[in-house]
matplotlib code that plots the C-alpha trace (Angstrom):
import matplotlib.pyplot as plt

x = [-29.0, -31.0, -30.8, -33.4, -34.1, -35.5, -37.9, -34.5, -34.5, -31.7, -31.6, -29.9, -30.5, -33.7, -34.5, -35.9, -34.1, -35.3, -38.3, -38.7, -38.1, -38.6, -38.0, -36.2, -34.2, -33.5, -31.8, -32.3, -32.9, -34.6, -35.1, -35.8, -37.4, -38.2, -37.9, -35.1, -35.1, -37.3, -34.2, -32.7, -29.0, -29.0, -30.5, -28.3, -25.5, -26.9, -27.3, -23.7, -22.2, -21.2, -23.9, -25.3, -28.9, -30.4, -33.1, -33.3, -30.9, -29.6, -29.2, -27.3, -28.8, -30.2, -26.9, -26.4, -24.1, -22.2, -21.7, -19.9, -17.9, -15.0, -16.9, -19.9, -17.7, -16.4, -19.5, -20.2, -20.3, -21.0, -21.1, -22.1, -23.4, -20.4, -16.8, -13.3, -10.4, -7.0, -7.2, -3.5, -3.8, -5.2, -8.0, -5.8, -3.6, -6.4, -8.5, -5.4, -5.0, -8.3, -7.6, -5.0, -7.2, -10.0, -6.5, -6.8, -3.1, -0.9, -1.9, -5.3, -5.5, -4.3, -6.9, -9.8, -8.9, -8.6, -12.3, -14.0, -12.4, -13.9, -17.2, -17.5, -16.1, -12.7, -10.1, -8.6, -8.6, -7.0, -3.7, -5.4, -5.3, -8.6, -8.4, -9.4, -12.0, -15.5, -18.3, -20.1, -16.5, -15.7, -19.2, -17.8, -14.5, -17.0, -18.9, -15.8, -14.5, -17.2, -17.2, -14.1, -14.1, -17.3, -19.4, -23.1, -24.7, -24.7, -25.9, -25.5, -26.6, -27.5, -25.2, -26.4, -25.8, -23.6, -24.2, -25.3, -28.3, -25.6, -23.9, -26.9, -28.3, -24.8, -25.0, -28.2, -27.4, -24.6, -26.8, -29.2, -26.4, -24.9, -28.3, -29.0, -27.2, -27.0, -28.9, -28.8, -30.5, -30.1, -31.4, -31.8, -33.8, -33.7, -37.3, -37.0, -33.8, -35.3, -38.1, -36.0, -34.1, -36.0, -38.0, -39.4, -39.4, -39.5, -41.4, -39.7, -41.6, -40.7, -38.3, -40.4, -42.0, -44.5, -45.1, -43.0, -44.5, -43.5, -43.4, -46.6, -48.5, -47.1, -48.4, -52.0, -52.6, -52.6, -54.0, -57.1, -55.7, -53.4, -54.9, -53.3, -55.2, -53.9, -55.0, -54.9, -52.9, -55.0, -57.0, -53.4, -53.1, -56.3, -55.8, -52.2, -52.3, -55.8, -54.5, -50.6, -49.3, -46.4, -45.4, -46.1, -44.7, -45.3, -46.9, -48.4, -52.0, -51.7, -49.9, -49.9, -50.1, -50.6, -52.4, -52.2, -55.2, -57.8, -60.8, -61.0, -60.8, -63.6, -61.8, -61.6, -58.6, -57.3, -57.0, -53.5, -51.0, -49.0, -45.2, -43.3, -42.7, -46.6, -46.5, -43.9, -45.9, -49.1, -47.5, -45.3, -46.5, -49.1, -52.0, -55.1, -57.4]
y = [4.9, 5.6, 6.1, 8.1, 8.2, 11.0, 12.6, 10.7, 11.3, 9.6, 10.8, 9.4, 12.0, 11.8, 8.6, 8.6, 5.6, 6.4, 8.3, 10.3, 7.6, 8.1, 5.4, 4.9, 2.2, 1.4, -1.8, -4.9, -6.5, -5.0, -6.2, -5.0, -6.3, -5.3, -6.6, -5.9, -2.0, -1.0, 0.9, -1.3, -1.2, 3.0, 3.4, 1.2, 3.3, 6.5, 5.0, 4.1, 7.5, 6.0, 7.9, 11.5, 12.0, 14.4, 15.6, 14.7, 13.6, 10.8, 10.8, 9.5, 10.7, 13.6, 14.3, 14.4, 11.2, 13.7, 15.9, 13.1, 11.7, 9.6, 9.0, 7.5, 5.3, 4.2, 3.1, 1.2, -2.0, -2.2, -5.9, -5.0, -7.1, -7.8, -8.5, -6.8, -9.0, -9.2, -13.2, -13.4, -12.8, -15.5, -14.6, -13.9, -11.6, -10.0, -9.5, -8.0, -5.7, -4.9, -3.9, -1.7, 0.4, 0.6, 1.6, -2.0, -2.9, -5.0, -7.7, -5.9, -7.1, -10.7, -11.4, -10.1, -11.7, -15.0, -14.9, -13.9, -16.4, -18.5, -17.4, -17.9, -21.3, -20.2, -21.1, -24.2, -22.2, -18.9, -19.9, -20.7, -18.3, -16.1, -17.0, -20.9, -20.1, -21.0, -18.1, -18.6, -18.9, -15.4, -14.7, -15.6, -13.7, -10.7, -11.2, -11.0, -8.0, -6.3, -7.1, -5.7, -2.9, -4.4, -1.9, -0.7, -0.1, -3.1, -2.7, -6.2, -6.4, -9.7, -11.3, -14.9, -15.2, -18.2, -19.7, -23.4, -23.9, -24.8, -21.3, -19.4, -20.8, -20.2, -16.8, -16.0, -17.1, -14.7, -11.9, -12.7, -12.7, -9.7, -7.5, -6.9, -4.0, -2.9, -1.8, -4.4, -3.3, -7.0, -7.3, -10.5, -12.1, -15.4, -14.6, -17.4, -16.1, -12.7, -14.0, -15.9, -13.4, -9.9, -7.8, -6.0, -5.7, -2.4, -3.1, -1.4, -0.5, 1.6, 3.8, 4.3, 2.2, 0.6, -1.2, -1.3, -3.9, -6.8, -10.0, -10.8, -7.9, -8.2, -12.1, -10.7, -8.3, -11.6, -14.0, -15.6, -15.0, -17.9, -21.0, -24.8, -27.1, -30.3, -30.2, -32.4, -30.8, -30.0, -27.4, -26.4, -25.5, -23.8, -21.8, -20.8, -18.0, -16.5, -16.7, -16.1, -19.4, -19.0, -22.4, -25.9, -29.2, -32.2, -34.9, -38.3, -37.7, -33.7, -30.5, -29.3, -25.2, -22.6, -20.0, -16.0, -13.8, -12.0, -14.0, -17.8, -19.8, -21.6, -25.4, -27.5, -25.8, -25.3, -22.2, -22.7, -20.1, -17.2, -17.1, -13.8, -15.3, -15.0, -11.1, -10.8, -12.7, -10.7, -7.1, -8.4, -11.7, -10.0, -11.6, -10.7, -13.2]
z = [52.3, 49.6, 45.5, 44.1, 39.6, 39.2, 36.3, 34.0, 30.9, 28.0, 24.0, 21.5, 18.4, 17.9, 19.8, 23.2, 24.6, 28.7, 29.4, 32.4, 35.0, 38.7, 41.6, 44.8, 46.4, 49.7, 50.7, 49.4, 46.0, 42.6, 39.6, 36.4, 33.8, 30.1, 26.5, 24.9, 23.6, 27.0, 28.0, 31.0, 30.1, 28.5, 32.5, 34.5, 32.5, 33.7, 37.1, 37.7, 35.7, 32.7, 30.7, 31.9, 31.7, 29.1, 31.6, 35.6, 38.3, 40.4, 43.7, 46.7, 49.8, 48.0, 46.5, 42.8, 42.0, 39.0, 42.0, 44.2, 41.9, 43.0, 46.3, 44.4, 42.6, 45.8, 47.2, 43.8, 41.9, 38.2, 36.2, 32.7, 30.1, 27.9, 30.7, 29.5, 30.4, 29.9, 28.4, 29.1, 33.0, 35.5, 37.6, 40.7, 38.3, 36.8, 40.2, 41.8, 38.5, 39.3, 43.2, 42.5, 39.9, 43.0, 45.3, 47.2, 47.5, 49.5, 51.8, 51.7, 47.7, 48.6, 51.6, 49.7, 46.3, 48.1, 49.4, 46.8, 44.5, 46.9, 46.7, 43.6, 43.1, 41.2, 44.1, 42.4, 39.2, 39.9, 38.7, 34.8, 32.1, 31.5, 27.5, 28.6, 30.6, 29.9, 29.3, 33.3, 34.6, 32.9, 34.9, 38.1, 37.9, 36.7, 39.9, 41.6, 40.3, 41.3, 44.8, 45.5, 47.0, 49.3, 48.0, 49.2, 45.8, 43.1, 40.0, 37.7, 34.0, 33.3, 35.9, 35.4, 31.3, 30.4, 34.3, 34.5, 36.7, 40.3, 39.6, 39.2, 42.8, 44.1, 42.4, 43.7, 47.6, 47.1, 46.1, 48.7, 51.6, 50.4, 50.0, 54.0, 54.2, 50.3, 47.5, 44.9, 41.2, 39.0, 35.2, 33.5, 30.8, 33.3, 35.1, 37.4, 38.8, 39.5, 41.5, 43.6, 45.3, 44.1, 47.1, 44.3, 40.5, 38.1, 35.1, 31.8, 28.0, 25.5, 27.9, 30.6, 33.7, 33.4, 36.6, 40.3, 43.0, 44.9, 43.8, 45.2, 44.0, 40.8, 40.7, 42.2, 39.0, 37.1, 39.7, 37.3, 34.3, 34.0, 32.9, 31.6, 29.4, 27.3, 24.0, 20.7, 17.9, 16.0, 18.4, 19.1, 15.3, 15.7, 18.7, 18.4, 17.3, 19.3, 22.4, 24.4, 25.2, 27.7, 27.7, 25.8, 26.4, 23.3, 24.8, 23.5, 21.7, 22.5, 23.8, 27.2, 27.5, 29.6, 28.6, 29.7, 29.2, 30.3, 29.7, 30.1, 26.6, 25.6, 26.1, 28.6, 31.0, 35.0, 36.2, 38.1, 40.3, 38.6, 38.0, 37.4, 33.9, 33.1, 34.7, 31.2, 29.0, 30.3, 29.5, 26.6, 25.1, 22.9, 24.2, 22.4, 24.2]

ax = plt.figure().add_subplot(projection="3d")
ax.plot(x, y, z, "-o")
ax.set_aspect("equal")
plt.show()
């Protein structure tokens, strides 16, 4: 199975909001990664037929996904940013609501409802009303939803938003079960979370893509340029705003950073091993070091 982006394309007026975008996926795990505005949500639209593409196509084994329509849809699972539900309905109510829209009735409905709100830790609570539940339990029944009709292609905006740090592993293991024999597409702004379970990432600016490489390549382009120093405050104060710090942590007599750039800074400092997080901060921090 494969998903091809090809040459896409996405106006808005007179705003480009996607820019001629090609890839492919296979199965497994992407992610994509961008600041906000670099087009990941108007895409992900497009991708799952929500939005039609001003120029270029999307495929399904070299069939336009337009073209298949309803048997597209079936193969598909959509979480978007911002979850609809009925606030009166339980989760077991709402899921089977759910089914019977994707034409999973019956017994069928009941079996499949059942293990999914145990797979993402809503069993004892699928009795409760959806109004009283917490932002990462309205995550989880999203999750749920979308696995329902088992699908092959999952594409999740920002899936882990409102999670505590135990749903997002338990989130992630789920992803990362489910992948072997899918294609899996997952945007977030939680870096860490994406380099976990991602095979490979698709860098996005301004519309178009700007990088797509493994993990490990992607941590390679920047492999020297990370570097972590503990300074007093006042070179801190001095420094700031010279170089892209991705991270500081306050400690007694100084701060603790770690620096992103091209060339070494003239201090005292460690050069020490990439995270995804720094790939970000390298193409998006503005470093001017």
């Amino acid at each position: 199975m494969e998903l091809s982006v090809c040459q896409v394309t996405k106006d808005f007026g007179g705003k480009r909001a996607v820019d001629h975008v090609t890839f492919r996926l296979t199965s497994g795990v992407y992610g994509l990664l961008g600041p906000n505005g670099a087009g990941k949500t108007t895409l992900m639209k497009m991708m799952v037929d929500i939005l039609a593409p001003s120029e270029g196509e999307i495929c399904l084994d070299g069939v336009n996904i337009h073209e298949l329509g309803a048997a597209y849809r079936d193969k598909l699972g959509y979480m978007p940013q911002e979850i609809g539900v009925y606030k009166n309905f339980s989760a077991r109510k709402f899921l089977k609501y759910i089914a019977a829209l994707k034409g999973i009735t019956g017994r069928a409905a009941d079996t499949k409802i059942e293990e999914l709100l145990e797979l993402v830790g809503l069993k004892d609570t699928g009795r409760k009303r959806l109004g009283g539940f917490s932002g990462g339990m309205l995550r989880r029944v999203g999750i749920a939803q979308t696995l329902l009709n088992d699908p092959k292609i999952l594409i999740l905006d920002e899936p882990t938003a409102g999670l505590d740090p135990q749903e997002r592993i338990r989130f992630r293991n789920i992803i990362s079960e489910l992948s072997e024999n899918r294609i899996v597409l997952l945007s977030t702004h939680i870096i860490s979370d994406m380099e976990f379970i991602a095979g490979e990432v698709i860098i996005m600016r301004d519309g178009g893509v700007l990088k797509i490489g493994a993990i490990d390549q992607l941590l390679g382009e920047v492999e020297g340029k990370v570097w972590s120093a503990f300074i007093s405050h006042e070179v801190f104060h001095k420094i700031k705003g010279r170089y892209m710090i991705g991270n500081m942590i306050q400690k007694n007599g100084g701060v603790e950073i770690r620096i992103v750039g091209d060339r070494q800074p003239p201090f005292p400092c460690e050069p020490v091993r990439p995270i995804l997080e720094d790939v970000f901060s390298y193409y998006f921090g503005g470093n001017i070091s």
